[in-house]
C-alpha positions as CSV (number, residue, x, y, z in Angstrom):
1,X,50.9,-2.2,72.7
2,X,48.8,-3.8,69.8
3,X,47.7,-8.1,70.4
4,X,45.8,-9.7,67.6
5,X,44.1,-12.6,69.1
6,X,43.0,-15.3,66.6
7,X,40.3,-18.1,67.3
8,X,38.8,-21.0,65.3
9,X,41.4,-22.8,63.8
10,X,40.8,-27.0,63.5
11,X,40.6,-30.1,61.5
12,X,38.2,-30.3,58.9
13,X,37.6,-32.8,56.0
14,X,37.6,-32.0,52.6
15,X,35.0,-30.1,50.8
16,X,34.2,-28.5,54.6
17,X,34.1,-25.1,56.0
18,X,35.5,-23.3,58.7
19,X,35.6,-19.9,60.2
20,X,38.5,-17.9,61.7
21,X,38.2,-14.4,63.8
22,X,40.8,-12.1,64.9
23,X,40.4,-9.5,67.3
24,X,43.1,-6.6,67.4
25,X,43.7,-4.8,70.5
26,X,45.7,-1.7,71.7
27,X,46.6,1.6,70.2
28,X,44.2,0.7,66.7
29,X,44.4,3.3,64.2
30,X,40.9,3.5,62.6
31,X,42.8,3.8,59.0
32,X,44.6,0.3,58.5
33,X,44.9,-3.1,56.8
34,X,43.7,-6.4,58.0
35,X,44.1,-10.0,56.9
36,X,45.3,-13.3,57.2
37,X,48.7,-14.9,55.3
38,X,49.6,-18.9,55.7
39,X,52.2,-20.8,56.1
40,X,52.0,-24.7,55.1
41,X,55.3,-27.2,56.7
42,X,58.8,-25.9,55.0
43,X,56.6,-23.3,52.9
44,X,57.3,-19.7,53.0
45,X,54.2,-17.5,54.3
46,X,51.7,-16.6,52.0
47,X,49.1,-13.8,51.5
48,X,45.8,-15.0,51.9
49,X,43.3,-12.1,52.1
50,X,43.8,-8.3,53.1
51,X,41.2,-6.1,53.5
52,X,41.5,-2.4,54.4
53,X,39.2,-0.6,56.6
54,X,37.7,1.7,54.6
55,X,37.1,1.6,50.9
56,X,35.3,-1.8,50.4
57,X,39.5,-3.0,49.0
58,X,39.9,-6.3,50.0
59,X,43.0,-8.7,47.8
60,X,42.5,-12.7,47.5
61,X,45.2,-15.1,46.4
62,X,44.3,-17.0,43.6
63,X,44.5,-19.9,45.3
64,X,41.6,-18.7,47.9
65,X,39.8,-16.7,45.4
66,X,36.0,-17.7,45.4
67,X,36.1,-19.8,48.1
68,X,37.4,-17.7,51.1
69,X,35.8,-14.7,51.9
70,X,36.8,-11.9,54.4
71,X,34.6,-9.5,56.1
72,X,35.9,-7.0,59.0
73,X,33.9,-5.3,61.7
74,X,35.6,-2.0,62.2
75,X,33.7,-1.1,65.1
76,X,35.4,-4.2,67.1
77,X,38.7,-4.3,65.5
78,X,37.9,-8.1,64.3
79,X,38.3,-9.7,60.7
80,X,36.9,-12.9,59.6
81,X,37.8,-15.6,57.1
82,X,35.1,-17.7,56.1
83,X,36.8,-20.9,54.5
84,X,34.5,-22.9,52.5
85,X,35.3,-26.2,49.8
86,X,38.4,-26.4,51.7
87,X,41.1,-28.8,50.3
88,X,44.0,-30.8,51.9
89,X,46.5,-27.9,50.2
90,X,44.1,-25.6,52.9
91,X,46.7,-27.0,55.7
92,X,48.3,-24.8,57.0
93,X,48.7,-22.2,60.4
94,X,46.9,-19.4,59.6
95,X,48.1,-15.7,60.8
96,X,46.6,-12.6,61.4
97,X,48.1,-9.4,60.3
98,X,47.3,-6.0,60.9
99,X,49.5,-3.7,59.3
100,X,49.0,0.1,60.3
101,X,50.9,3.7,59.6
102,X,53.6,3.3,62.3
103,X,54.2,-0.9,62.2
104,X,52.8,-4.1,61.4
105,X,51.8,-6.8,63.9
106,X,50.8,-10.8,63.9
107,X,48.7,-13.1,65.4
108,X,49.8,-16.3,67.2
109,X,48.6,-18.5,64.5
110,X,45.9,-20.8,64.5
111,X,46.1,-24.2,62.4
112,X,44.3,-25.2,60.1
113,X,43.8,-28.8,59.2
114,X,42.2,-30.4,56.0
115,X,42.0,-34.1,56.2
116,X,39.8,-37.1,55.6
């Protein structure tokens, strides 16, 4: 059983910075893919960072590019987004994802709020 635990979620006003973690538990394969996708009120869900565990490869969305960055620590199973000039079009919940060889899994979500 695999549980992706996400933390750090909140309101923030514009031009602010937040930080989200996510911690996977459970039958972790050491080779696998972590990241966070979005989903903003009547939106579909939207990539917006992966990064996989080995190899450095990690994908932005435009929209994030140069302002969110990911990092992972392998060793604890945990990725980080570190959300900075964050804009109202930032609102959204926030998932984790961890996709691995055998199935993918999600987070509960967190929300995100970007508001003056």
């Amino acid at each position: 059983q695999v549980q992706l635990v996400e933390s750090g979620g909140g309101l923030v006003q514009p031009g602010g910075s937040l930080m989200l973690s996510c911690t996977a538990s459970g039958s972790i394969f050491s080779y696998n893919a972590m990241g966070w996708y979005r989903q903003a009120p009547g939106k579909e869900r939207d990539l917006v960072a992966i990064a996989s565990s080995y190899g450095g490869n990690i994908n932005y969305a435009d929209s994030v590019r140069g302002r969110f960055t990911v990092s992972r620590d392998n060793a604890m199973n945990t990725i980080y987004l570190h959300m900075n000039s964050l804009k109202p079009e930032d609102t959204a919940v926030y998932y984790c994802y961890l996709r691995q060889p055998r199935d993918d899994y999600w987070g509960q979500g967190t929300q995100v709020t970007v508001s003056s």
